[in-house]
Structure formats: structure tokens, C-alpha cells
N, C-alpha and C positions, 0 to 999 in steps of 0.2 A: 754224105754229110757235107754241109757248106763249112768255110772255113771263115771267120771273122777276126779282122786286125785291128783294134782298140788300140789307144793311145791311153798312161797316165802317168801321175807321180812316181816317182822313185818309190815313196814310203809304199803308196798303193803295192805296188809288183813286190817290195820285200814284204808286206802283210800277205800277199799270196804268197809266195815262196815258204814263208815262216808257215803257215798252216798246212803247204803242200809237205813239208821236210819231218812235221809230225807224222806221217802216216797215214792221215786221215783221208785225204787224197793223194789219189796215183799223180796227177797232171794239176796243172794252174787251170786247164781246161774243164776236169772233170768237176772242181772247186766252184767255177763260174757257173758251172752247168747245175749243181746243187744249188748254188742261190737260185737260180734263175725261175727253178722250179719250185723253191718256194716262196717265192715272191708270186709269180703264176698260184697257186692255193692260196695264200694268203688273198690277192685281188679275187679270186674266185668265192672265198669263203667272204668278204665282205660285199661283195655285188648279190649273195644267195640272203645274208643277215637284212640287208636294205631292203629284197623285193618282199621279205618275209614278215619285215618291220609296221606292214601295212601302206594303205592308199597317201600318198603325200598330198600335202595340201601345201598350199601357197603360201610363203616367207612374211609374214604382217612386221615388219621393222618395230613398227611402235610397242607392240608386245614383246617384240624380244631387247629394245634398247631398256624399256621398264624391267625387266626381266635382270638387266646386265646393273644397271644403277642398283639394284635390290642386291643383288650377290656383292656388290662393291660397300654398297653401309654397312651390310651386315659384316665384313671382312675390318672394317676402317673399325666396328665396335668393338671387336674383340682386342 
């Protein structure tokens, strides 16, 4: 297993400490290693949502600047 040495804030390292000191993890290690993995699913799970989403077509500005003025009147009428 590699070993990595991270630099952060104070508050950072006592948010780990505080979540390591419930129980829930053994180490600040094994804590980072849970996020890390879900972060890994999560990007996994939205790169599988987008290829699934269908064929992408090309960004037409004009239709979506018309698109953004419409949500904005309709927001300014209520």
C-alpha cells in the first residue's frame, strides 16, 4: 500500500479526528479512504447516467441564452 502525506487546515484534521473519535472509523486513513470511494461511484455512476442520456449534440447558445431570458421573466413575474 502507498502511503500519501496531505497538507490542511486545522478545522479540516479536527473534522477528521471528530468523525474518527465516533467509532465510525478506525484511522483518519480509513475515513479518507471511504470518501474517496465514494466519490470514485458517484463519478462512476454519473459518467454511466450521461453515456445512457443519449447521442449529444452540439451547444446552440442562442437557444439556450432564449431558454435562460424565459426562466428569468417567468421568475421576475411571480
Amino acid at each position: 500500500m502507498a502511503t500519501l502525506n496531505i497538507s490542511m487546515p486545522d478545522e479540516m484534521r479536527a473534522f477528521i479526528e471528530a468523525r474518527v473519535s465516533t467509532g465510525e472509523y478506525q484511522t483518519a486513513s480509513d475515513y479518507l479512504r471511504d470518501l474517496i470511494r465514494h466519490d470514485r461511484e458517484e463519478t462512476e455512476r454519473l459518467l454511466v447516467e450521461g453515456l445512457e442520456s443519449g447521442t449529444a449534440r452540439p451547444l446552440d447558445m442562442t437557444i439556450l441564452k432564449k431558454k435562460a431570458q424565459t426562466i428569468l421573466k417567468q421568475e421576475k413575474a411571480l
